[in-house]
C-alpha positions in Angstrom: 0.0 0.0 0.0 1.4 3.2 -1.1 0.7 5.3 2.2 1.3 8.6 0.1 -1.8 7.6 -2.4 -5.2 9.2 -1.3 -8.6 7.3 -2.4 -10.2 10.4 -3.0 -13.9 10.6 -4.5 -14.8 12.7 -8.2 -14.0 16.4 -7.4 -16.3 19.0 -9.2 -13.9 21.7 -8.5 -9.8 22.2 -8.9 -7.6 21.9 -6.1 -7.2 25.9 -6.5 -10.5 26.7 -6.2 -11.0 24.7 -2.9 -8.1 26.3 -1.4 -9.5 29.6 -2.8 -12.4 29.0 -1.2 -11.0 27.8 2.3 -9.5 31.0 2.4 -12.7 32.7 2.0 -14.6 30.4 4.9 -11.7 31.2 7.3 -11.6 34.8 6.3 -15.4 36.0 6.7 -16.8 33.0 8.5 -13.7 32.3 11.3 -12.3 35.7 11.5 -15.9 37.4 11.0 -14.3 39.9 7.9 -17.0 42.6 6.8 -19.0 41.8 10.0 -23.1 42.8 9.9 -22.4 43.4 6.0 -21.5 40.3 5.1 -24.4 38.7 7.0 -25.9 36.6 3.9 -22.7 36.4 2.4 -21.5 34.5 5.9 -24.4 32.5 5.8 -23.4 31.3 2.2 -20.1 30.0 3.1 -21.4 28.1 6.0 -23.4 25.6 3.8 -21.6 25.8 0.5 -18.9 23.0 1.7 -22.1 21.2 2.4 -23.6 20.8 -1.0 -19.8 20.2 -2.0 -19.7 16.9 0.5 -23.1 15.8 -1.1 -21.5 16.3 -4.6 -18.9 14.0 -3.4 -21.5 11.5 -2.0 -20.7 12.4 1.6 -24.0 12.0 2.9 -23.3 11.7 6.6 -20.9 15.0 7.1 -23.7 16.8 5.0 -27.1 16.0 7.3 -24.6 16.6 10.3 -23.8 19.9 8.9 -27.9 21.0 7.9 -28.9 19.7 11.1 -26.3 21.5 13.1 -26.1 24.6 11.6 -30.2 24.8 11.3 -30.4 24.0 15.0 -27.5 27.2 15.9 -29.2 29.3 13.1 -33.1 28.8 15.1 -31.2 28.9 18.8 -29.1 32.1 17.9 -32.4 34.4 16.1 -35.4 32.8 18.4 -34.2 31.5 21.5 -30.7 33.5 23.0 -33.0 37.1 22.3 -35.0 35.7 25.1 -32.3 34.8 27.4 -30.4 36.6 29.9 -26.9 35.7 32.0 -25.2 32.3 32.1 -27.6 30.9 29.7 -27.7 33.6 27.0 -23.6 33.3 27.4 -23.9 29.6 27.1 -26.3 29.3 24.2 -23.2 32.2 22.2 -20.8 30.2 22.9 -22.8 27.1 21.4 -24.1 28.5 18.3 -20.8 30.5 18.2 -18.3 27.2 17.8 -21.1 25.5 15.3 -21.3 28.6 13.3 -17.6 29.8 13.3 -15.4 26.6 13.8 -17.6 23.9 11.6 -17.5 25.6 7.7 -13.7 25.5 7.9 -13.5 21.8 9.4 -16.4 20.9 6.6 -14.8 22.6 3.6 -10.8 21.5 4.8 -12.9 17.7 4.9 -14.1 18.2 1.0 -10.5 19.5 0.5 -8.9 16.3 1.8 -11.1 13.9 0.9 -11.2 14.9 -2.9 -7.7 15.6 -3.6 -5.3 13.2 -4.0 -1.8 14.0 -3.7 -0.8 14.5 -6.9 -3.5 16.6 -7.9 -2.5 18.7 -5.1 1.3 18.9 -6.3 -0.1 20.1 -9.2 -1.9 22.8 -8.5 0.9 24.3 -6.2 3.3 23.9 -9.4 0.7 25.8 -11.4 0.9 28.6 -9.0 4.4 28.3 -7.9 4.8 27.7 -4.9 7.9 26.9 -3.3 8.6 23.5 -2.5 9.1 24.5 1.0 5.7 24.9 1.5 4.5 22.3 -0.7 5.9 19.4 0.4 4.3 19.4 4.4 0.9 20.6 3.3 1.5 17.2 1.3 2.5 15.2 4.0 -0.2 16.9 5.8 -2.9 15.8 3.3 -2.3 12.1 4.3 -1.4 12.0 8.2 -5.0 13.2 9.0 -6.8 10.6 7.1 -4.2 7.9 8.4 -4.4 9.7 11.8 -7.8 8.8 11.8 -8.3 5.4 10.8 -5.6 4.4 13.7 -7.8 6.3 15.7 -10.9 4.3 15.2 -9.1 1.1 15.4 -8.2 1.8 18.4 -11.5 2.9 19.2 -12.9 -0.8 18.2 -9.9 -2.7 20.4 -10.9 -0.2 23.7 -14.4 -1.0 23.2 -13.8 -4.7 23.0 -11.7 -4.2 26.9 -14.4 -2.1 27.8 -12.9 0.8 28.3 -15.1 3.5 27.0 -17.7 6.4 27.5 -20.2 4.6 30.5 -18.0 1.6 30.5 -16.4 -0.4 33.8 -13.0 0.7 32.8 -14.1 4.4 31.8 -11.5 5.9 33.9 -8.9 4.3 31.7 -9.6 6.2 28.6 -7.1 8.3 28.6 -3.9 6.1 29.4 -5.3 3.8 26.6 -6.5 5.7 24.0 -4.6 8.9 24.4 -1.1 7.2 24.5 -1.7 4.7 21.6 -2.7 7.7 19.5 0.1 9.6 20.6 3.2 7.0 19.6 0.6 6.0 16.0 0.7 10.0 15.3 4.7 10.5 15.6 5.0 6.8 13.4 2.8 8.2 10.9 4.5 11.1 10.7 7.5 9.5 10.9 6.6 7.2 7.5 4.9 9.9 5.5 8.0 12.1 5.6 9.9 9.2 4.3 7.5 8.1 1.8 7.9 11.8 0.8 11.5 11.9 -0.1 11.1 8.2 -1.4 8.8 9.7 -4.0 11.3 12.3 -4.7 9.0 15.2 -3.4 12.2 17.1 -2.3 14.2 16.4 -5.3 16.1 19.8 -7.6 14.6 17.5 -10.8 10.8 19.2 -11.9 8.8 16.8 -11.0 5.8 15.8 -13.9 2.4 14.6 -13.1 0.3 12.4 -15.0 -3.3 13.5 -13.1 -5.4 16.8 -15.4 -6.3 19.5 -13.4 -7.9 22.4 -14.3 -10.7 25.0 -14.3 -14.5 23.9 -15.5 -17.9 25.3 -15.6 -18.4 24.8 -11.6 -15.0 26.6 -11.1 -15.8 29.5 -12.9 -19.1 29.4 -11.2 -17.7 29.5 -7.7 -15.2 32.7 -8.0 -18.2 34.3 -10.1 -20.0 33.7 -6.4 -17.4 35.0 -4.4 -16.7 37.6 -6.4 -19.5 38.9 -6.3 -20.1 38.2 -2.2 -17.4 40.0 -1.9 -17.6 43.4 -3.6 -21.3 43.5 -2.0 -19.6 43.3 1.1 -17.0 46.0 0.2 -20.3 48.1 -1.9 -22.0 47.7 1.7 -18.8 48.9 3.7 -18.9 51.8 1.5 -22.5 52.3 2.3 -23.1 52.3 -1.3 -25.9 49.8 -1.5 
């Protein structure tokens, strides 16, 4: 098993246009750019890497996302206006990590999931980027997916001792999971940087690719979108609309 190889689902979208669009999530959705202006536009972002995940058959990350996200939107406009102290605070902070934190973990999940590593090298060659940087985001793209299956199979073995969430051996979560997961992360990390420079990602020779990348109909569509979210929020900044 190449451990550098990604099974990736059918992309609608180029590996630029994701990471343009990640930017865009973490810039108005995470950091909160534009503020009241870019209200609707905010509210965009947040299910856009939604309907992505369902283009790329990811069925279970997108009903968690709608039901999540409808539940903080109805909590946050009918319910906190109505509370006061500790409970209004706690009800923020709720619909304030669903809301803020979740788009960028959903749209860096569609990223991941539907680019395989050689797509990616790609599109940072097409945009030259220095191999400095390009060659951990690389790494990276594989050590969370493997990160995570050693995480659930440990999960599985746990369960099978018993030791889990309302479980006779509850208290032993953390020496059992936490360290196992520990030593598999710096392992993983450990083989991907080798499988790395096995591939020759670090090499002075240009490296060729044999994947097609490039921008199509739904690519075009998608800066046309936030391009124009964009220079409403800057036309309402301006208070010329």
């Amino acid at each position: 098993m190449e451990i550098l190889s990604a099974t990736s689902k059918k992309s609608v979208l180029d590996p630029r246009t994701k990471l343009i669009l990640l930017v865009f999530v973490s810039v108005f959705v995470l950091g909160n750019a534009g503020g009241d202006w870019a209200a609707e536009f905010r509210v965009a972002l947040n299910y856009l890497p939604l309907f992505l995940l369902l283009s790329a058959r990811r069925f279970k990350p997108f009903l968690f996302g709608v039901f999540f996200y409808t539940f903080a939107y109805v909590f946050a406009m009918l319910v906190m206006p109505h509370c006061t102290g500790f409970l209004n605070f706690l009800i923020l902070a709720m619909c304030g990590i669903v809301l803020r934190f979740m788009p960028g973990v959903f749209t860096g999940m569609y990223l991941v999931s539907t680019t395989t590593v050689s797509e990616f090298m790609s599109a940072m060659e097409r945009i030259h980027m220095p191999s400095q940087i390009t060659i951990p985001l690389s790494v990276m793209f594989r050590f969370f997916p493997t990160v995570m299956e050693e995480a659930s199979s440990i999960n599985k073995a746990m369960a099978m001792r018993d030791i889990r969430c309302g479980g006779t051996k509850a208290f032993q979560m953390i020496e059992y999971r936490l360290i196992p997961m520990m030593t598999c992360s710096v392992k993983i990390g450990q083989e991907l940087s080798a499988a790395s420079l096995t591939r020759g990602l670090g090499g002075p020779g240009k490296r060729t690719n044999i994947c097609k990348i490039g921008f199509g109909f739904w690519d075009y569509f998608t800066f046309i979108a936030l391009g124009a979210g964009l220079a409403i929020t800057i036309l309402r900044g301006f208070k010329v609309i």
